[in-house]
C-alpha positions, 0 to 999 in steps of 0.5 A: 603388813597387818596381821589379821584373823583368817577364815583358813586357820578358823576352818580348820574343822571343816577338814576334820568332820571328814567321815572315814573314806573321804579323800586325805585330809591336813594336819592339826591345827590350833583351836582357839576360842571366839571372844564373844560366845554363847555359853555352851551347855552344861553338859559340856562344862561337866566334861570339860571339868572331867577332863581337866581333873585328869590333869591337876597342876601337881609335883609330888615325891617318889616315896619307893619303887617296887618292880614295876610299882612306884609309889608317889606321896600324893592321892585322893586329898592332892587331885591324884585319879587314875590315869593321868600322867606324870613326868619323873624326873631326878635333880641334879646339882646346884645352880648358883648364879656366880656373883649374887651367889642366888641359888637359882634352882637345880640341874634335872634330869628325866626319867620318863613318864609315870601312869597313876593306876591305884589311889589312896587319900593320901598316896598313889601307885603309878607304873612306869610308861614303856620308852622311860631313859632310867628308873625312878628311885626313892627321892626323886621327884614327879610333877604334872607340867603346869603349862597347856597339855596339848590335847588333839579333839578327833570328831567321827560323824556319821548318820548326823548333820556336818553342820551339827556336828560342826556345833557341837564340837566347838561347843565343846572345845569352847569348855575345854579351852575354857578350862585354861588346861587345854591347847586343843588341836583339831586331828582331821589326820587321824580320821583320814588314818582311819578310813585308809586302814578301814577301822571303823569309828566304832571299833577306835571308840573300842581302843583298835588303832588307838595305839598306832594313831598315838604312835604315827601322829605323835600324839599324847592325848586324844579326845575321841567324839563320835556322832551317831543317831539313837532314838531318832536323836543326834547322840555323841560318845566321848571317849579320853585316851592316852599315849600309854594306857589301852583303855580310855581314861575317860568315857562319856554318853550323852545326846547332842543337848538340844541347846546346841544349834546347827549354823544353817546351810544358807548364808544369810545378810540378817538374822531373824526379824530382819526379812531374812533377806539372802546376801550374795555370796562373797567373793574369796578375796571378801571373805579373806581379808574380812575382819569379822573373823573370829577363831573356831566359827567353823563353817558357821556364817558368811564368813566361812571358807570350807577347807578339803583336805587332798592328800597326806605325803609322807615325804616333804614335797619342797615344791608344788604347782597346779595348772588346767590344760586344754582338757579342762582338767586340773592337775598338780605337779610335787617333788621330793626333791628327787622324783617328780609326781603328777596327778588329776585333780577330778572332783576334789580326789587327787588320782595319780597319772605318773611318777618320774624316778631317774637316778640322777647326780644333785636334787630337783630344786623346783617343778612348774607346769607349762606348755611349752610345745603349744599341744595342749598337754601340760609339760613339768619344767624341772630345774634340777642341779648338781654342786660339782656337774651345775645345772642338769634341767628338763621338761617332761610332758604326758604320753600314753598315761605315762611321764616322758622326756621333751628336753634333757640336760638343760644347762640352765635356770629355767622360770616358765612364765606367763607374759600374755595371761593365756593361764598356762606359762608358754614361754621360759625365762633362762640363765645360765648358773653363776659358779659364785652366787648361783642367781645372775641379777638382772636380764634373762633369756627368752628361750621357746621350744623348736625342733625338740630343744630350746632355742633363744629368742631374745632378751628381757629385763624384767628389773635390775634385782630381778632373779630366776626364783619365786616370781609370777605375772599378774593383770592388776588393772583392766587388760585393755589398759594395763600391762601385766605386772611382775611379782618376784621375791629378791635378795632381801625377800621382799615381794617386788611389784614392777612393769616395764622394768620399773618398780611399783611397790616393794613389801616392807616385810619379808616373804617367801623362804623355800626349802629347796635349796641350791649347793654351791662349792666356792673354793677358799685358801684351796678348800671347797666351802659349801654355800646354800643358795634357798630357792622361793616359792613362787607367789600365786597371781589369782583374781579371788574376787572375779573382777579382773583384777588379780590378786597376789598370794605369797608365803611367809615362811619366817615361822612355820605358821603356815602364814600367807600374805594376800597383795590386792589393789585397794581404794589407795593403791596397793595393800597387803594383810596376813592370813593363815593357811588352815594349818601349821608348817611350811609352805611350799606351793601354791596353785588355783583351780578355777571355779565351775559356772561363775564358782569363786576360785579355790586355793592349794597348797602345800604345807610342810610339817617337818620333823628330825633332829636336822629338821630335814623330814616330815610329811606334807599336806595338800588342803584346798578351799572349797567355794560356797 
């Protein structure tokens, strides 16, 4: 598989211009400059220059500690303003290397992080930031890392045009990065954190919330712009904060430079002097896989993918799907691993129908939405699994506005699949739990709903490698000429492609890679062991560019890149190209709205920043593309 630049991970800002009150918005996520860019207006250049003297590549001595007072041998002469930040640190003993006897450096141990607060030519005074492990004393040492500071840009629109502020803003991140000091990530979180505790973009220019945004979000430096109107003209006040002071380390008032140009709100195939003939919207497949991407375009051009942020989880959601009932309304099923939620998808504001909270042995592996009594009504099949009791599966359905049981204690595995393409899975694939490998390879039993519980109805043998985990049906020819495919990740996590039991195409890389695992006790020499079995994600089967034939989207989740890999039939067969979700993490979902009126369709998915030690917490995030 080729890597390649995305439209996803280039729009990033789309969900970050949300104005406070919008619906919850993802993550941050890397900007990176174009390659080839129109420089950006000196007003920005003097800013960015601003802000990277804040931040001088500088180690210095600790001369002596007074109180709270440290006093550093470096000032004015050494780049030293106030406000920055430096790491105070004490070394240790000698490193030798044992046979060339090279001293390689010294062991060091931290100390914490020291404020700047007074500046002389040739010293400076600095106090120490509150969460320090010890005191720093005569001797010690405190540097400036030279490497990129992470610096998190929070752009604030309102009375002034998205697109405008979209240009502006990378305008600006264009400087910063210019810099070479800066790794700017885009903080649409935080504006969302903003509208739901109703702080007004005036006030956090103020400082009000700026502590808790730093705190909440793990922030170390923040780049607040807000974008208002004065004087009939789009105005922008900058302001720098940091994680350890109450006042802005920096702050700038500037109109909008009249340079700076909105990307118009029609897609064009030409520019100006080329008949300003209108090109057709692009599919969603097109503007995927295109390779004209290039980093930070934000919206600008045909070859945008506008990105919606749904909603914030303060929980790792391990498993996530989306599905249309008869009502035609979208909804979308996530769990925790304990509790199952649902929600409608009106518009594109997620509001919560019901949440299923039974104290239960084990944890929920996995939730797929179904319909599995024929009435119309989405039902969430559960696979759910004790280590010492096995497989404790069911399916609830929606009564009343509330979550109800259709089928309890399930003894099984259970995939809900789509065979015929009706769009919603009505019929369950199923095995029983194997008390060594927990996934039996090979043949399943068809099982249908009858008389409130499921009954067999036949055997199939979708393929020798086949298991009950990450798999999904795809039309990937004419209906009325090919059957329908099945794509399933196998022991080695590779995407498997087969029909009739036959294999037709296999990824030379890995896929997939769930966070829901299975726990398994395998008794050794008269001793349970421990065995994790990892449940996949299933891939998503979605026609992106709406000639009937599918695509397949799957999650590679060998790095936390938030990466997908899209399988679509090209001119020589089958093909697959990378590209990025829009943010950093894990993905552990994904579902399709279809699009309204001949609309492209839009993706879902949810995206796991985790965190902890064991790495065992986090929150999850649900971003959505928007269509043209």
């Amino acid at each position: 598989m080729v890597s390649t630049r995305s439209p996803l991970r280039a729009l990033a800002l789309g969900a970050g211009l949300l104005a406070l009150g919008w619906a919850p918005g993802a993550r941050a996520q890397s900007a990176e400059p174009r390659r080839e860019a129109t420089s950006a207006p000196a007003q920005f250049s003097v800013i960015a220059e601003q802000v990277a003297r804040l931040f001088p590549v500088l180690q210095t001595d600790v001369i002596e500690v007074s109180g709270d007072r440290v006093t550093l041998a470096a000032g004015r002469q050494q780049g030293v303003v106030p406000g920055i930040e430096l790491h105070a640190y004490r070394e240790g003993r000698e490193l030798v290397h044992p046979r060339t006897k090279q001293l390689l450096g010294r062991t060091e141990e931290p100390l914490g992080r020291l404020v700047v607060t007074e500046v002389a030519d040739r010293y400076s005074i600095a106090t120490l930031a509150p969460g320090a492990r010890g005191a720093p004393s005569a001797g010690d040492k405190a540097r400036v890392v030279a490497g990129r500071v992470k610096l998190t840009i929070v752009p604030l629109g309102s009375g002034v045009r998205p697109r405008l502020v979209e240009a502006a803003t990378y305008d600006l991140v264009q400087e910063l990065e210019r810099t070479g000091r800066f790794q700017v990530v885009f903080g649409e979180q935080v504006a969302v954190w903003l509208g739901e505790r109703a702080i007004p973009a005036e006030e956090f220019m103020r400082g009000r919330g700026v502590r808790e945004a730093h705190e909440g979000f793990k922030l170390q430096h923040l780049l607040a712009v807000r974008y208002t109107t004065a004087q009939g003209k789009p105005f922008m006040d900058v302001r720098l904060f940091s994680s350890v002071l109450e006042q802005p380390l920096l702050a700038q008032a500037l109109f909008v430079p009249p340079s700076v140009r909105a990307s118009p709100s029609q897609q064009f195939s030409t520019g100006p002097g080329k008949d300003g003939a209108p090109l057709q919207r692009r599919s969603l497949l097109a503007r995927l896989l295109s390779g004209n991407f290039e980093p930070n375009t934000y919206s600008a051009g045909a070859s945008s993918i506008p990105l919606r942020s749904l909603a914030v989880f303060p929980f790792v959601v391990t498993s996530m799907d989306v599905a249309v009932g008869r009502d035609s309304i979208p909804r979308i099923a996530v769990t925790d691993g304990q509790r199952v939620f649902q929600y409608r998808l009106v518009g594109e504001k997620l509001e919560p129908e019901w949440t299923y909270d039974k104290l239960m042995v084990g944890g929920i592996l996995g939730v797929q939405f179904a319909d599995v009594d024929g009435d119309g009504v989405l039902d969430v099949v559960v696979n759910r699994q004790d280590a010492k009791v096995g497989m404790l599966s069911y399916i609830l359905t929606t009564r009343n506005g509330r979550a109800a049981v259709l089928v309890e204690d399930l003894p099984l595995i259970l995939l809900a699949v789509d065979e015929r393409g009706d769009g919603v899975p009505g019929e369950l694939w199923a095995q029983p739990l194997n008390p060594d490998t927990f996934f039996s390879r090979g043949a399943v039993t068809r099982y249908v709903f009858k008389d409130k519980d499921l009954a067999a109805s036949g055997q199939a043998r979708p393929h020798d490698f086949f298991r009950l985990t990450g798999a999904t049906f795809a039309t990937l020819g004419p209906k009325d000429k090919a059957p329908r495919a099945l794509a399933f990740i196998d022991e080695q996590n590779r995407l498997v492609i087969a029909q009739g039991g036959q294999e037709l195409w296999r990824s030379s890389a890995s896929v997939g890679r769930g966070l829901a695992q299975a726990r398994l006790e395998i008794m050794q020499s008269r001793t349970a062991v421990d065995k994790f079995v990892r449940m996949e994600p299933n891939p998503l089967a979605v026609d992106l560019d709406g000639d009937g034939i599918q695509e397949i989207v799957v999650p590679v989740n060998d790095e936390e890149a938030g990466r997908l890999v899209v399988v679509f039939l090209g001119p020589t067969g089958l093909r697959t190209q990378v590209v990025a979700s829009g943010s950093e993490g894990v993905v552990t979902g994904l579902g399709v709205v279809p699009g309204a009126d001949g609309a492209a369709p839009s993706l879902v998915m949810a995206l796991v920043k985790r965190s902890g030690l064991l790495r065992t917490g986090g929150d999850t995030q649900l971003i959505m593309t928007i269509p043209e």
